[in-house]
N, C-alpha and C positions, 0 to 999 in steps of 0.2 A: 836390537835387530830382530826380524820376525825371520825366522830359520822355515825356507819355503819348501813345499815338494815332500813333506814327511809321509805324506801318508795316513797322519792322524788326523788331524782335519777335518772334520764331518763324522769319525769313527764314533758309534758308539759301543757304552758296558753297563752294566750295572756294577754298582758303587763297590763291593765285595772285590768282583774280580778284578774293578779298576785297582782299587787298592794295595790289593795283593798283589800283584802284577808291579804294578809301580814301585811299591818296599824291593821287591827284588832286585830292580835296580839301581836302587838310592832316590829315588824321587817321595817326597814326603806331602801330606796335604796338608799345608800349615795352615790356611783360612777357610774357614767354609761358614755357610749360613743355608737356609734350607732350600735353596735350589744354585746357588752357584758354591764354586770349591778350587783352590789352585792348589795345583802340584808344580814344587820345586826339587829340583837339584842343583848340591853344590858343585862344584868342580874349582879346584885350587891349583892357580898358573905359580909353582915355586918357584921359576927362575924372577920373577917380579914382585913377589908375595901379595898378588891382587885375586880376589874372590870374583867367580863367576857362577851365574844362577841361570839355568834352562828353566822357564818356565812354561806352563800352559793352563790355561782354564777350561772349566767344563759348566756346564752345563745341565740342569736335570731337565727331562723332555718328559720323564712318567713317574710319580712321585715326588719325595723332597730325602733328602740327604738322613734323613732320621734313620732311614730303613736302607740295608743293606740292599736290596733290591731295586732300588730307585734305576733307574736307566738315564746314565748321562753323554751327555754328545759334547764332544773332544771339540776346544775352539782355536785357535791361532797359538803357534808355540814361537817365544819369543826367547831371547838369551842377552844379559846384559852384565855389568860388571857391577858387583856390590857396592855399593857407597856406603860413606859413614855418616847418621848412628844406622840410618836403616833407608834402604829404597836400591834402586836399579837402575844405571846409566844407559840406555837401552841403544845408545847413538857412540860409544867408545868402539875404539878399534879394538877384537877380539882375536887372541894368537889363534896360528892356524891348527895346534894341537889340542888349545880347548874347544874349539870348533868343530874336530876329527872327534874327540870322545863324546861330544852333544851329539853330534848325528850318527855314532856310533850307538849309542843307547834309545836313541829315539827311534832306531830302527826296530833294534831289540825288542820295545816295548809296544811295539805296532806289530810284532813277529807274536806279541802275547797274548795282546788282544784280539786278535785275528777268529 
């Protein structure tokens, strides 16, 4: 599901203080190459022991990702349920408490970038 109305959207940072900003929250940048990058977070539903990932992608608009300074612009943030061995069901029904702590942090994290 694409999680609407964040806010981040169009935001941009350069790479340093995206990063930084992001670890605080728990979102980590697990793929990049020199001008795109996604940041995930987990969030774990225990009453069903099913994994959930907010993600979003970014963008660089002034440099490439080598350099802490790069300037990247924030793209669609999405949330979906982890599959096995590896990918995102991006169309599953998502509780309504992992739903609350995604938009809870994505606020956050738009309150950081700010």
């Amino acid at each position: 599901m694409i999680i609407e109305n964040t806010g981040l959207n169009g935001m941009t940072s350069d790479l340093g203080h995206l990063d930084e900003s992001a670890d605080k929250l728990g979102f980590v940048r697990w793929q990049w190459e020199y001008t795109r990058a996604t940041y995930d977070l987990k969030l774990e539903d225990k009453s069903n022991n099913e994994v959930y990932f907010v993600r979003f992608n970014t963008r660089a608009i002034e440099g490439k990702l080598e350099s802490s300074s790069a300037i990247l612009s924030i793209e669609s943030v999405y949330l979906g349920r982890g599959t096995f061995p590896h990918g995102l069901d991006y169309e599953s029904q998502v509780p309504q408490q992992i739903l609350s702590i995604a938009t809870q942090r994505l606020e956050q994290l738009r309150k950081l970038l700010a």
